[in-house]
PDB file as gemmi writes it, atoms N, CA and C in Angstrom:
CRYST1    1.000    1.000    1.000  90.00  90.00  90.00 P 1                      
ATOM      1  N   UNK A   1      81.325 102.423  86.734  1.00  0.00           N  
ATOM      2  CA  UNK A   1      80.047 101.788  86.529  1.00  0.00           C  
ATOM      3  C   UNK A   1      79.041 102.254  87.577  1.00  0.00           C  
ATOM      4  N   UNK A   2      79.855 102.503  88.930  1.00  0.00           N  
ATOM      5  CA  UNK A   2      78.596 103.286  89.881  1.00  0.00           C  
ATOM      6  C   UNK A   2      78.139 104.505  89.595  1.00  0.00           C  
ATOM      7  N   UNK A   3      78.907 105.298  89.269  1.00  0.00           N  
ATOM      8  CA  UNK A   3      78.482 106.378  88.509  1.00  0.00           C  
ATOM      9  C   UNK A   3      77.725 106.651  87.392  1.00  0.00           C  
ATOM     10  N   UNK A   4      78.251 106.002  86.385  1.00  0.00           N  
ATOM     11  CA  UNK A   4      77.630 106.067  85.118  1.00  0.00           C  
ATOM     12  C   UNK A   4      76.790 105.386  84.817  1.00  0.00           C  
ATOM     13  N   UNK A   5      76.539 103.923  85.056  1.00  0.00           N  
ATOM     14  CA  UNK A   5      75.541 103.121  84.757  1.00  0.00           C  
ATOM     15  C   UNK A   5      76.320 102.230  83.545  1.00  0.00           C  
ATOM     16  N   UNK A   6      77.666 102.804  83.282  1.00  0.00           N  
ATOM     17  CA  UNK A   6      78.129 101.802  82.200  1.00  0.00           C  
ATOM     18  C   UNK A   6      79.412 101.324  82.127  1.00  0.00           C  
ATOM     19  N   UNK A   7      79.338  99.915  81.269  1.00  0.00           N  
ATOM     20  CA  UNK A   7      80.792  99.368  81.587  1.00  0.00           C  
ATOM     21  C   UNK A   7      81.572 100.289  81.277  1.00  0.00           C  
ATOM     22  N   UNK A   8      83.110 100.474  81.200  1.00  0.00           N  
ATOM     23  CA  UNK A   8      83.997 100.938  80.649  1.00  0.00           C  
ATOM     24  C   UNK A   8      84.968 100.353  79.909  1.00  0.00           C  
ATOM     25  N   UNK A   9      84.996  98.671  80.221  1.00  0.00           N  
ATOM     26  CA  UNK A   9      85.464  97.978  79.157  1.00  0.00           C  
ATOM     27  C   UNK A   9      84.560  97.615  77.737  1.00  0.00           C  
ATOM     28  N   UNK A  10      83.208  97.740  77.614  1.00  0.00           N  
ATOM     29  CA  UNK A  10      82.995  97.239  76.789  1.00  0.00           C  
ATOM     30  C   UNK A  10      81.415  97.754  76.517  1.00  0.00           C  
ATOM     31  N   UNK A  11      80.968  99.045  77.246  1.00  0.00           N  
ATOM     32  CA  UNK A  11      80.043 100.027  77.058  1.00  0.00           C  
ATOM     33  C   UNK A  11      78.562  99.222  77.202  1.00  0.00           C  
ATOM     34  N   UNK A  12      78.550  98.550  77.935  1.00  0.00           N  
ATOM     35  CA  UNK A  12      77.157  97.590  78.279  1.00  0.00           C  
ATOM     36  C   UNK A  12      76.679  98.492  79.517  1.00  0.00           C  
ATOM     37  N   UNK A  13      75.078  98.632  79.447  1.00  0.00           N  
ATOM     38  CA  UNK A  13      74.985  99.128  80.322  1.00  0.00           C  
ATOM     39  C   UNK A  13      73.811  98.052  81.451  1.00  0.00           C  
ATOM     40  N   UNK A  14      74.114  96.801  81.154  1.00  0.00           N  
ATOM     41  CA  UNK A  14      74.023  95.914  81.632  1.00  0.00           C  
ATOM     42  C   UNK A  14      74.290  95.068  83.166  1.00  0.00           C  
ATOM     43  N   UNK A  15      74.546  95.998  84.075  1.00  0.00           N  
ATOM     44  CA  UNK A  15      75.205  96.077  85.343  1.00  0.00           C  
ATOM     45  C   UNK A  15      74.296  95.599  86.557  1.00  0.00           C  
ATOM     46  N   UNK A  16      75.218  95.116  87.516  1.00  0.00           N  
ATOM     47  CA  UNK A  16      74.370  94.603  88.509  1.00  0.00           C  
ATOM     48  C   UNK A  16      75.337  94.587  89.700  1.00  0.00           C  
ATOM     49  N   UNK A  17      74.452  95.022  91.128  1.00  0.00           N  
ATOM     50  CA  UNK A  17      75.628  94.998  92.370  1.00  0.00           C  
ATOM     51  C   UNK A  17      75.509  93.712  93.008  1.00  0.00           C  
ATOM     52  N   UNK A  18      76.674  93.345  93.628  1.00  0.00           N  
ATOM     53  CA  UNK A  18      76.962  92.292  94.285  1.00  0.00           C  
ATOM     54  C   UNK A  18      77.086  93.434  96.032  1.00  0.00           C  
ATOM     55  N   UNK A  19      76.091  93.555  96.797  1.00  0.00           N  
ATOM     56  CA  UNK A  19      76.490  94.218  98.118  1.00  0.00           C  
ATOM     57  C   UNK A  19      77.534  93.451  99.096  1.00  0.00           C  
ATOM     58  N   UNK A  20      78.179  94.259  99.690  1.00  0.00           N  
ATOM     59  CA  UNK A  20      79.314  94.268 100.321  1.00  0.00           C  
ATOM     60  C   UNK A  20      78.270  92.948 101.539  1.00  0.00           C  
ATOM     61  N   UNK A  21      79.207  92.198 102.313  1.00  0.00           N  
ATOM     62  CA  UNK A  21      78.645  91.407 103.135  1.00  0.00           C  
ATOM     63  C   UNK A  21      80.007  91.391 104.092  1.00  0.00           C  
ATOM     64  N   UNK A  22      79.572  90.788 105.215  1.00  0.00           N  
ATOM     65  CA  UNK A  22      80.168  90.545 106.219  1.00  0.00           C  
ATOM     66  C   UNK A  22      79.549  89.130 107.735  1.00  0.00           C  
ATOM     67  N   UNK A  23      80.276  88.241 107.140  1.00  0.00           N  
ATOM     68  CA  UNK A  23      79.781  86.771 107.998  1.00  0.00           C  
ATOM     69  C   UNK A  23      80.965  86.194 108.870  1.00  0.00           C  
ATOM     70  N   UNK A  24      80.965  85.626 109.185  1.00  0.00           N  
ATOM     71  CA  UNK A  24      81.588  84.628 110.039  1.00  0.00           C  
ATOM     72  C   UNK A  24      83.028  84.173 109.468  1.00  0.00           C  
ATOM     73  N   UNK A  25      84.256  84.294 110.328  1.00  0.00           N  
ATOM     74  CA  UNK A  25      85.187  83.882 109.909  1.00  0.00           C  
ATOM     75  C   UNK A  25      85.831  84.983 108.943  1.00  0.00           C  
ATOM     76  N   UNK A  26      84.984  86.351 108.756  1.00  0.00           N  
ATOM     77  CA  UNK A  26      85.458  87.201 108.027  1.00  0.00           C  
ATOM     78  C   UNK A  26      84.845  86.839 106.269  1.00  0.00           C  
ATOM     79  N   UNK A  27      83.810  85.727 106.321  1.00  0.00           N  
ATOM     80  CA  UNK A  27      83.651  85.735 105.067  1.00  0.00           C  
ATOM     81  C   UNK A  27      82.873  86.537 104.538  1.00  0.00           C  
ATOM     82  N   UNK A  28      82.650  86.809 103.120  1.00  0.00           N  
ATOM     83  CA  UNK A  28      82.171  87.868 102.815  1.00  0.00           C  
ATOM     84  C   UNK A  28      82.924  88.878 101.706  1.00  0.00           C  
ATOM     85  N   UNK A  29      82.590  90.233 101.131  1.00  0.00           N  
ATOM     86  CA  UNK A  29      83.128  91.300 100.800  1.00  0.00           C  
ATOM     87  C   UNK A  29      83.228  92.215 101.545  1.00  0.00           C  
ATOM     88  N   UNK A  30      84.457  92.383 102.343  1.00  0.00           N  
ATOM     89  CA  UNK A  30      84.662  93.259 103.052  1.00  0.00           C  
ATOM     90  C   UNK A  30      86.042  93.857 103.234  1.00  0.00           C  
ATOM     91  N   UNK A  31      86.799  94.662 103.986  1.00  0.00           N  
ATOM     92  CA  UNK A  31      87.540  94.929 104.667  1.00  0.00           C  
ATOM     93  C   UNK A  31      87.743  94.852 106.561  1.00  0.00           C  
ATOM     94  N   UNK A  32      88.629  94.004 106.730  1.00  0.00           N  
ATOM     95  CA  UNK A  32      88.545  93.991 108.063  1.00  0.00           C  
ATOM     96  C   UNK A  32      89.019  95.557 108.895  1.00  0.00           C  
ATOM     97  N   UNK A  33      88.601  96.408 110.358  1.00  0.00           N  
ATOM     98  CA  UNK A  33      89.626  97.095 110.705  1.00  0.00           C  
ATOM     99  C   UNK A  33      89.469  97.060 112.382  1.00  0.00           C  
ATOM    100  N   UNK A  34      88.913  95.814 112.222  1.00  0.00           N  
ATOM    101  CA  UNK A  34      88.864  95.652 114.000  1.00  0.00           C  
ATOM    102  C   UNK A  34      88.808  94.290 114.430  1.00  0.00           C  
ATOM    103  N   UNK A  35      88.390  93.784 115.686  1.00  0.00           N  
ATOM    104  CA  UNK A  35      88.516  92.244 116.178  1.00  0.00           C  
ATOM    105  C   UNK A  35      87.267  91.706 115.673  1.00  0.00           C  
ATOM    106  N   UNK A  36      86.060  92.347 115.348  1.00  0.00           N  
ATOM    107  CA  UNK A  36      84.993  91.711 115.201  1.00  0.00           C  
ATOM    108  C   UNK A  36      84.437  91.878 113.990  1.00  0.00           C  
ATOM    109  N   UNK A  37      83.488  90.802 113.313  1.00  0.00           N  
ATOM    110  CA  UNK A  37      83.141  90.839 111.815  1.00  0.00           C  
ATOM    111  C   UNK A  37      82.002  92.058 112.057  1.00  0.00           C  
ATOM    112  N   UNK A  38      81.565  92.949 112.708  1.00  0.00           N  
ATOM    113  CA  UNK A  38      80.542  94.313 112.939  1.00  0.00           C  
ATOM    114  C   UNK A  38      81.892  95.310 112.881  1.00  0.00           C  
ATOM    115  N   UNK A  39      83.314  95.388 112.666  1.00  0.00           N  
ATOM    116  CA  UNK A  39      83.767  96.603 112.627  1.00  0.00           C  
ATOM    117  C   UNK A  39      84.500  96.771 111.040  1.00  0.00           C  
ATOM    118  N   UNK A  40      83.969  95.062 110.271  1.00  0.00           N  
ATOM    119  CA  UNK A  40      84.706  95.712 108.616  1.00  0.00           C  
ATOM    120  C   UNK A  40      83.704  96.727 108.151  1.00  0.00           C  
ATOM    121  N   UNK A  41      84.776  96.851 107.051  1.00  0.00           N  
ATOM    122  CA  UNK A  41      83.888  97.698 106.068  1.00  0.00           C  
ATOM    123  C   UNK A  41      83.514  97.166 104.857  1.00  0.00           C  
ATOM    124  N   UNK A  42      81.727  97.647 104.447  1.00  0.00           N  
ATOM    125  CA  UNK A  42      82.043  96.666 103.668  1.00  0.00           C  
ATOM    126  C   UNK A  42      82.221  97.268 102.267  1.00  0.00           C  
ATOM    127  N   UNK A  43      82.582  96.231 100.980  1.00  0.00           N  
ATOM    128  CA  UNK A  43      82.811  96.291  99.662  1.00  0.00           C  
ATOM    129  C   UNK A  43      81.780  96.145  98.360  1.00  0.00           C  
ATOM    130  N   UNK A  44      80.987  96.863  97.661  1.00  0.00           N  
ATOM    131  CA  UNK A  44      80.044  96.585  97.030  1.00  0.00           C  
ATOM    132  C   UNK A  44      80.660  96.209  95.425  1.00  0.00           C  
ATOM    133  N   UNK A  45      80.573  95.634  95.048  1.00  0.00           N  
ATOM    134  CA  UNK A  45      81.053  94.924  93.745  1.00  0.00           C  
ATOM    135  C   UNK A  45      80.043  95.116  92.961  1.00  0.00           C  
ATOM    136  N   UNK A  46      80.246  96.427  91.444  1.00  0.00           N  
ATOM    137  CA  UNK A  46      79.836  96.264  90.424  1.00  0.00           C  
ATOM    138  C   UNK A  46      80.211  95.628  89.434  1.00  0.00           C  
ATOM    139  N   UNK A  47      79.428  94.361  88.755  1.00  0.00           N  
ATOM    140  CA  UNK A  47      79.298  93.662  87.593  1.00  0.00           C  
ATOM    141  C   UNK A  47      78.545  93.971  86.536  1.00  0.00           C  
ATOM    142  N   UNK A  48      79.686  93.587  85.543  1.00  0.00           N  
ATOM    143  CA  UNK A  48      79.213  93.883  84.078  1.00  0.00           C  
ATOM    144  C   UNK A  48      78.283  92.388  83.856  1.00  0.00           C  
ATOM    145  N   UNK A  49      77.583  92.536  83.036  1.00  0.00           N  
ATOM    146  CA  UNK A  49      76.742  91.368  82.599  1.00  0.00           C  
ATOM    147  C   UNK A  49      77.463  90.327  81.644  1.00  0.00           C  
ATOM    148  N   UNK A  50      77.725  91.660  80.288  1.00  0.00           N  
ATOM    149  CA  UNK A  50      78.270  90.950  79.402  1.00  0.00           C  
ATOM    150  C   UNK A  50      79.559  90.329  78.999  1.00  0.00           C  
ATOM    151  N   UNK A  51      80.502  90.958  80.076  1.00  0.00           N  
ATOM    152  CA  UNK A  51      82.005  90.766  79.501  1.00  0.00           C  
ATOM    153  C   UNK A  51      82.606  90.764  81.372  1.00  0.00           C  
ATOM    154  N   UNK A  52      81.778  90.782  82.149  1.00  0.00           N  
ATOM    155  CA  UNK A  52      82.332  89.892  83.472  1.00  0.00           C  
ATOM    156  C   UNK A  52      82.917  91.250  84.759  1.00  0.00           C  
ATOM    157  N   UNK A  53      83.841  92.498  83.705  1.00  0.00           N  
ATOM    158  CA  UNK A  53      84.382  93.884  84.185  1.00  0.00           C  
ATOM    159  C   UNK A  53      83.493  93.861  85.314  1.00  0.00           C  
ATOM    160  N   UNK A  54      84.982  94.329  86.971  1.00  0.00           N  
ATOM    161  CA  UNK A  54      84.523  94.590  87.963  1.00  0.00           C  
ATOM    162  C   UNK A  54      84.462  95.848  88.538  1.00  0.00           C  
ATOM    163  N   UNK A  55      84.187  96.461  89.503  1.00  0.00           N  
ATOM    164  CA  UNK A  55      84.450  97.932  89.934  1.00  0.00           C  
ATOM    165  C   UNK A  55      83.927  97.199  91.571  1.00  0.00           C  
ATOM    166  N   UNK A  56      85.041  97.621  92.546  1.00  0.00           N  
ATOM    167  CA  UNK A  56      84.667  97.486  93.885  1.00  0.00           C  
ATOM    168  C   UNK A  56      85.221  99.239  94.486  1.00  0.00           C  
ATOM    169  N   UNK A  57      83.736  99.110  95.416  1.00  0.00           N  
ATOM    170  CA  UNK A  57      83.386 100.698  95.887  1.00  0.00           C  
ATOM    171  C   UNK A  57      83.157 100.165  97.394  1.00  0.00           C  
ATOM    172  N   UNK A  58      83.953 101.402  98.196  1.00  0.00           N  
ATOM    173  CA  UNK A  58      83.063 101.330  99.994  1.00  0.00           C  
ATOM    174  C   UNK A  58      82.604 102.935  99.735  1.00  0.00           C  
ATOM    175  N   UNK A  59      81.760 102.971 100.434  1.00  0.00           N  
ATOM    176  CA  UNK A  59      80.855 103.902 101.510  1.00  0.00           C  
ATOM    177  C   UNK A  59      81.776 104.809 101.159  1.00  0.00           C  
ATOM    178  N   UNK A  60      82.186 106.096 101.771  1.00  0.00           N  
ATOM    179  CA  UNK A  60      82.590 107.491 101.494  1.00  0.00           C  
ATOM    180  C   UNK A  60      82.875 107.457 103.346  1.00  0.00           C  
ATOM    181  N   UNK A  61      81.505 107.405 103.446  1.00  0.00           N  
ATOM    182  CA  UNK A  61      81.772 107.431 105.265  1.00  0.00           C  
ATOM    183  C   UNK A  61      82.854 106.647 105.867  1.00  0.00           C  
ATOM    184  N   UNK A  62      83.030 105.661 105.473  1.00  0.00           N  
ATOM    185  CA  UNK A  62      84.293 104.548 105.353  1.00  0.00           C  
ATOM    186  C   UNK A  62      85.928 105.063 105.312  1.00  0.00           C  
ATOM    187  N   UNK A  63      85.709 105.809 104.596  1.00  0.00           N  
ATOM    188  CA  UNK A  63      87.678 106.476 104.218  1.00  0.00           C  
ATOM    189  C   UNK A  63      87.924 106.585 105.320  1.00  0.00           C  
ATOM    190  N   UNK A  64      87.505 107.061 106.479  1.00  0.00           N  
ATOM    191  CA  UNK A  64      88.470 107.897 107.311  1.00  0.00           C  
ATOM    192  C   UNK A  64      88.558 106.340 108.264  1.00  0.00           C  
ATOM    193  N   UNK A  65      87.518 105.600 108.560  1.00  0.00           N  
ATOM    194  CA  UNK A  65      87.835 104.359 109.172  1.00  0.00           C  
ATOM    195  C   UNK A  65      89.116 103.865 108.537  1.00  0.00           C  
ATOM    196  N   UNK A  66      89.560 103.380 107.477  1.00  0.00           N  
ATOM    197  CA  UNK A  66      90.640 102.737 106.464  1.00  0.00           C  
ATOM    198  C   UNK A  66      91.701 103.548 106.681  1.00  0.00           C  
ATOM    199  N   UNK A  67      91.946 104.899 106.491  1.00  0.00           N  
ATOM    200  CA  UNK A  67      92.845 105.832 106.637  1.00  0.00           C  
ATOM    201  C   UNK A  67      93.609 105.460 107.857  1.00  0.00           C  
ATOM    202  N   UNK A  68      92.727 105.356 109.192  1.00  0.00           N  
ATOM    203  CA  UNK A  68      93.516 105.080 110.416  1.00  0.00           C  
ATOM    204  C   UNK A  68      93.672 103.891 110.858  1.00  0.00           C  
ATOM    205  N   UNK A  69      93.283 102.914 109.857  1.00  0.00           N  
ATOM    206  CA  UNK A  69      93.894 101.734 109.960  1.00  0.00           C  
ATOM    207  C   UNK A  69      94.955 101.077 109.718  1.00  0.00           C  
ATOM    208  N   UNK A  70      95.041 101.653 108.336  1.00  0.00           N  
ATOM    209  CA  UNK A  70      96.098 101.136 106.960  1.00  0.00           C  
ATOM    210  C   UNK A  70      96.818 102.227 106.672  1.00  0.00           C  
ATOM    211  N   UNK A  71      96.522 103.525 106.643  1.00  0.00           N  
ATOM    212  CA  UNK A  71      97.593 104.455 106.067  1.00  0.00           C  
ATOM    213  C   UNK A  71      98.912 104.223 106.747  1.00  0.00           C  
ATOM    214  N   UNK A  72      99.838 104.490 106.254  1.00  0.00           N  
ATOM    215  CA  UNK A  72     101.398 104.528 106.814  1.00  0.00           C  
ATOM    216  C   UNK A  72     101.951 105.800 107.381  1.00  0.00           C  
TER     217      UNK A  72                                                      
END                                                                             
């Protein structure tokens, strides 16, 4: 849906972002990868209008933060 502009469940091109956030207590859309809510990353959530279909996207610049957090 970030790409294209359209659902893929149900071809609406009806879409809207929910931006990634980051508050207190960790609330928010994010990923944590440090002690403080300034080192998640955050999560931008595309919504479909009509039929609800999600798509969550980070940053590009982001991978390599996650990589040396979480990879095994």
């Amino acid at each position: 849906m970030k790409n294209t502009g359209k659902c893929p469940k149900c071809g609406s091109e009806d879409i809207f972002v929910v931006p990634g956030a980051s508050g207190a207590y960790g609330m928010g859309n994010n990923i944590p990868i440090g002690s403080t809510i300034f080192s998640a990353v955050l999560v931008d959530r595309y919504v479909c209008s009509i039929c609800g279909f999600t798509e969550e996207w980070i940053d590009t610049k982001d991978i390599e933060k996650l990589q040396k957090k979480y990879r095994r």
